[in-house]
C-alpha positions as a Markdown table, in Angstrom:
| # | Residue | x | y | z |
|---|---|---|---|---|
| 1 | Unk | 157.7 | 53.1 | 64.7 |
| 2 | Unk | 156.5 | 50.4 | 67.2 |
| 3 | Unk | 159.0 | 47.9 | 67.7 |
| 4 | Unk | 158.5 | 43.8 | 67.2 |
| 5 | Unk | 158.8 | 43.3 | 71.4 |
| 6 | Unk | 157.0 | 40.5 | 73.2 |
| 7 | Unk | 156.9 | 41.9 | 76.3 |
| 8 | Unk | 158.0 | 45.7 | 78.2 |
| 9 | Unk | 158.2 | 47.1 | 81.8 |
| 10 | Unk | 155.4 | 48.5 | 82.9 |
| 11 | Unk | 156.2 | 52.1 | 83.7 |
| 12 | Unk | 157.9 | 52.2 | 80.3 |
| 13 | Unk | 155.0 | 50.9 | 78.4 |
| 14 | Unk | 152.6 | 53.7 | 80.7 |
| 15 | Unk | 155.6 | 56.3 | 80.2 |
| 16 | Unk | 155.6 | 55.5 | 76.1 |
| 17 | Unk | 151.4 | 55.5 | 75.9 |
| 18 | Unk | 151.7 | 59.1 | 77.7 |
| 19 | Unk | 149.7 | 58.2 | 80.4 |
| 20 | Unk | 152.7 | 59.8 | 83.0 |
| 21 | Unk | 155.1 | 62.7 | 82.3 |
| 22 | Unk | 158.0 | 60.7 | 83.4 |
| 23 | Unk | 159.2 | 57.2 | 83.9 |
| 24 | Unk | 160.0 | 58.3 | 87.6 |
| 25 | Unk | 156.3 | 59.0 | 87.7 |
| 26 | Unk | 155.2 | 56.1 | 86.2 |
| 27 | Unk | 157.1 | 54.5 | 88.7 |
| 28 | Unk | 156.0 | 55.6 | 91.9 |
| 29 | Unk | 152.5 | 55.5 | 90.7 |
| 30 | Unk | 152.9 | 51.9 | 90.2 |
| 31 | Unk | 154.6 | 51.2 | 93.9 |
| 32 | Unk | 152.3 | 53.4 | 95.1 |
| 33 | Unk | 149.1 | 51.1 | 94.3 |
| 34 | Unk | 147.4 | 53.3 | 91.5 |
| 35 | Unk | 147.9 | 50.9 | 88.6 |
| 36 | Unk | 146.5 | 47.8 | 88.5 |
| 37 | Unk | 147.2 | 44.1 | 86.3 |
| 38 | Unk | 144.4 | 42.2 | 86.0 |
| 39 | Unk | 142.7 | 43.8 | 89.3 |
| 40 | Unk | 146.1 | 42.8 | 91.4 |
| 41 | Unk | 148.9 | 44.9 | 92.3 |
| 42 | Unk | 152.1 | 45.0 | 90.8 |
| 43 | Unk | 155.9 | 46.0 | 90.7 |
| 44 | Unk | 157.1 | 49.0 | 88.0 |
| 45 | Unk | 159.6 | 46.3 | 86.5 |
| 46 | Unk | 156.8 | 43.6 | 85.7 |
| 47 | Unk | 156.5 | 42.5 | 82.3 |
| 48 | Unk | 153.1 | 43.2 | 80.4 |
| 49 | Unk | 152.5 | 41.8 | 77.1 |
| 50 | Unk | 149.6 | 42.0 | 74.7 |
| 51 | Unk | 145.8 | 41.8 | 75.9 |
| 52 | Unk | 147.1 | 42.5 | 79.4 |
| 53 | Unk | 144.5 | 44.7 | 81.4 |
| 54 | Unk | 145.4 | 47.6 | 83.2 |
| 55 | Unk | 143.7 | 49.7 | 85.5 |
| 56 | Unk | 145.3 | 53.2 | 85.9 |
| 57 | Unk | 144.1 | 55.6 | 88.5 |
| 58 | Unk | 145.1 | 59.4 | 88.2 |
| 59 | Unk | 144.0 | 61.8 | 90.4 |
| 60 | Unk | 140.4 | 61.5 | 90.2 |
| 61 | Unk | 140.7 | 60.1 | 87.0 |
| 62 | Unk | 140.3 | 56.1 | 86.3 |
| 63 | Unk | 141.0 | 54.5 | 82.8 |
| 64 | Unk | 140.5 | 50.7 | 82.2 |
| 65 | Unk | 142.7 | 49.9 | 79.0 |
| 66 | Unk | 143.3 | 46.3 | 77.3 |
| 67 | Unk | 147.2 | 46.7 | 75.3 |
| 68 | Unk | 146.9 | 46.7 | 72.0 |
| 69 | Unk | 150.9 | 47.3 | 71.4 |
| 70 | Unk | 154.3 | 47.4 | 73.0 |
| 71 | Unk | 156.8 | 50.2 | 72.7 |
| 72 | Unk | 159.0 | 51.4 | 75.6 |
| 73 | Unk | 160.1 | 54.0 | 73.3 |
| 74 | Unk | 158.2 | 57.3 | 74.0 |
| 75 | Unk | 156.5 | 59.2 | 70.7 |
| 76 | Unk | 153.7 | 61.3 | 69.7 |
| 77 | Unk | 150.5 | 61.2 | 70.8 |
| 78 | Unk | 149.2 | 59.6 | 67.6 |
| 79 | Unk | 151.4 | 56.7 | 68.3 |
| 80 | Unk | 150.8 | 56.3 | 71.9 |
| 81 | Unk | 147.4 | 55.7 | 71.0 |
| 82 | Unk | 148.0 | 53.1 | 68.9 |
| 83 | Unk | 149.4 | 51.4 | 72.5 |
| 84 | Unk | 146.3 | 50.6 | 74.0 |
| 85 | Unk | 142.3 | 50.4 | 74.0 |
| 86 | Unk | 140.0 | 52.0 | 76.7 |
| 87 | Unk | 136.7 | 49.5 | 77.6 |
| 88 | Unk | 133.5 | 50.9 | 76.8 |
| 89 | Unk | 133.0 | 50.7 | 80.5 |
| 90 | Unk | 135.5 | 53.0 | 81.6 |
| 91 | Unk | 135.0 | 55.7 | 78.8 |
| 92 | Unk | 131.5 | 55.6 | 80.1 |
| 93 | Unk | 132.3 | 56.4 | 83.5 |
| 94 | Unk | 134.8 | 58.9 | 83.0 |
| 95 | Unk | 132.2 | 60.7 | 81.1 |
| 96 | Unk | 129.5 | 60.6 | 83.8 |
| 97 | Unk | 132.2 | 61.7 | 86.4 |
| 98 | Unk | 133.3 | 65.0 | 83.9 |
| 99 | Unk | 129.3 | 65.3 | 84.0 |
| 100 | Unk | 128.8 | 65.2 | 87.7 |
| 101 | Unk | 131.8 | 67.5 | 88.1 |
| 102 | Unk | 130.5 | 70.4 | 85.3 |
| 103 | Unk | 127.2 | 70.2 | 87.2 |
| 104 | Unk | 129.0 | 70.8 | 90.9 |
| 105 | Unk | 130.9 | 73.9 | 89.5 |
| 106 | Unk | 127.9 | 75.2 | 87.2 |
| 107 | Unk | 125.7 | 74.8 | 91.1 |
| 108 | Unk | 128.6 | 76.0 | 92.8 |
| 109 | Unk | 130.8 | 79.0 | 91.2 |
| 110 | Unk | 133.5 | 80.6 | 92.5 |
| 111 | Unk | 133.1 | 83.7 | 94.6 |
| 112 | Unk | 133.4 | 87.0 | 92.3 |
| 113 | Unk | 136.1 | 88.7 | 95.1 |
| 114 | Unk | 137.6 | 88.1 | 97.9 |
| 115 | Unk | 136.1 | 89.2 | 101.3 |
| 116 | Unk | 137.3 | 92.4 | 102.5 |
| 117 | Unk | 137.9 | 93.9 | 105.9 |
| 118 | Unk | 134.7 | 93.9 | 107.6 |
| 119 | Unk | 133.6 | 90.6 | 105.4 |
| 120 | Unk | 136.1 | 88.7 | 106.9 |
| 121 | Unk | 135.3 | 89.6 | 111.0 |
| 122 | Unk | 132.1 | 88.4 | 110.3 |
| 123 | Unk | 133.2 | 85.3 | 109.2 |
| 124 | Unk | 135.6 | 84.9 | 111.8 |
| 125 | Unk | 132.2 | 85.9 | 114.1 |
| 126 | Unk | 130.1 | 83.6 | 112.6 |
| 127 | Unk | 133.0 | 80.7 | 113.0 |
| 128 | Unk | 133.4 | 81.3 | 116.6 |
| 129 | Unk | 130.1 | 81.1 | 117.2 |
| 130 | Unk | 129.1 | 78.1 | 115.5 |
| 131 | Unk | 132.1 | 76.3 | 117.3 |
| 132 | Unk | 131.1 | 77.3 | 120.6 |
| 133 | Unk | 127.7 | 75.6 | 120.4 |
């Protein structure tokens, strides 16, 4: 399904490899610095072609992907993988930042219940107190 093109736009080509939801996100992702062509910034209507790199940050999430293929078409997953290849590199340290983020939450978990009544006054106790000092 991946047409014969030489080059696309860049928020279709991040819209088609299912990297955004929409091409209207796509877009203001790319005007709003958080993709990257070869480590400089670009517009959403520049041209990529293949063995461009791009650097795509999302939320707290950063992929580093060399284009393997041009579609500005959007399909299934299986084919919008097909689109590009993530560095070694960057698969590693996405995996080391899902590690470090497990091990916060396993440390850290989530209160069981909300404070009640009389919980809560001693917070708000404890609060004043420390921001009078």
């Amino acid at each position: 399904m991946q047409n014969t093109l030489e080059s696309v736009r860049l928020d279709k080509w991040l819209w088609a490899a299912r990297f955004f939801k929409t091409r209207s996100l796509a877009t203001d992702s790319v005007n709003g610095g958080k993709v990257h062509l070869h480590d400089k910034r670009v517009k959403a209507s520049r041209a990529i072609k293949i063995g461009d790199e791009l650097r795509i940050q999302k939320e707290d999430q950063i992929w580093t992907v060399m284009v393997t293929g041009l579609n500005d078409k959007r399909g299934s997953a299986t084919i919008a993988q097909t689109l590009y290849q993530e560095t070694e590199q960057s698969v590693a340290d996405r995996e080391t930042m899902r590690s470090q983020k497990r091990d916060y939450f396993m440390k850290n978990p989530a209160p069981r219940k909300h404070p009640d009544k009389q919980a809560r006054r001693k917070i708000i106790r404890f609060t004043r107190k420390q921001s009078s000092d």
